[in-house]
C-alpha positions in Angstrom: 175.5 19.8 96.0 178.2 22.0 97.7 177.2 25.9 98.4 179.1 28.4 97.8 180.2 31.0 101.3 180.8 34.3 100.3 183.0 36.4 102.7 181.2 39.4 101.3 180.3 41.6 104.6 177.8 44.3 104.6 178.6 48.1 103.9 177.4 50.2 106.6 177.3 54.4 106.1 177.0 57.0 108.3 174.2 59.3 107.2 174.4 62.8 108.1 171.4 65.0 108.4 171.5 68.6 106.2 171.3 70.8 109.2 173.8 69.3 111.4 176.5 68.8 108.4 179.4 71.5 108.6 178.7 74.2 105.6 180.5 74.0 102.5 182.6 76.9 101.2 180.7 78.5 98.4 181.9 79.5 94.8 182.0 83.2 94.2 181.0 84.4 90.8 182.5 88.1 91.4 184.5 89.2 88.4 183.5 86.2 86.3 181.5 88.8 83.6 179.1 87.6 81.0 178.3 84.2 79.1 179.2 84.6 75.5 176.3 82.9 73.8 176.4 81.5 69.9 173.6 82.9 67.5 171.6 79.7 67.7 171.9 80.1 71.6 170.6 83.3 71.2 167.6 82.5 68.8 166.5 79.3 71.4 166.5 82.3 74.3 164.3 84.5 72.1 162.1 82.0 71.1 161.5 80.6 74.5 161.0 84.0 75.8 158.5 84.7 73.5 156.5 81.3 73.9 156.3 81.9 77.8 154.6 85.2 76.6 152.6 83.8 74.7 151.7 81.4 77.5 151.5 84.1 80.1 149.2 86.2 78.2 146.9 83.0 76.8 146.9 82.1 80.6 145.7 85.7 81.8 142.5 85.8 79.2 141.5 82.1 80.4 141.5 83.8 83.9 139.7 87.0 82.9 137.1 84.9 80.9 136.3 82.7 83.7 135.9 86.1 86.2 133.0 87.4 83.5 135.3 90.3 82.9 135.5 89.7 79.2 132.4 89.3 78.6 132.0 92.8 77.1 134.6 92.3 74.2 132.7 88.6 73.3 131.0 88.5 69.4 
C-alpha cells in the first residue's frame, strides 16, 4: 500500500506580547452627537432599566434582612 507525502509545512507566528506592541491610533467620537433610537429600542431600554431596579432594590432588602435591620417592619 503506497502512502501518500504531503509537502504541507508547518505555519509558524510571531506572537507579540500586549505591552511591548506599538499603540494603535484610537477612534475619536468628538462631534459624532447622539444615537437616534426606534420606539421599540426605546421601550427595551426602559424596561431593562426598570428590571435592574427592581433587582437592585430586591438585592438591598435581602442584605438588610440578613443584617437584622428589618426586623422592625416584619408581621
Amino acid at each position: 500500500m503506497a502512502t501518500m507525502q504531503s509537502s504541507h509545512k508547518p505555519q509558524y507566528y510571531n506572537v507579540v506580547h500586549p505591552l511591548k506592541d506599538v499603540p494603535e491610533q484610537k477612534c475619536s467620537s468628538e462631534g459624532l452627537g447622539q444615537i437616534a433610537m426606534t420606539p421599540s429600542v426605546r421601550l427595551s431600554l426602559r424596561v431593562l432599566r426598570g428590571y435592574l431596579m427592581l433587582m437592585t432594590v430586591m438585592l438591598l432588602y435581602h442584605v438588610l434582612d440578613l443584617a437584622g435591620a428589618l426586623k422592625h417592619f416584619k408581621l
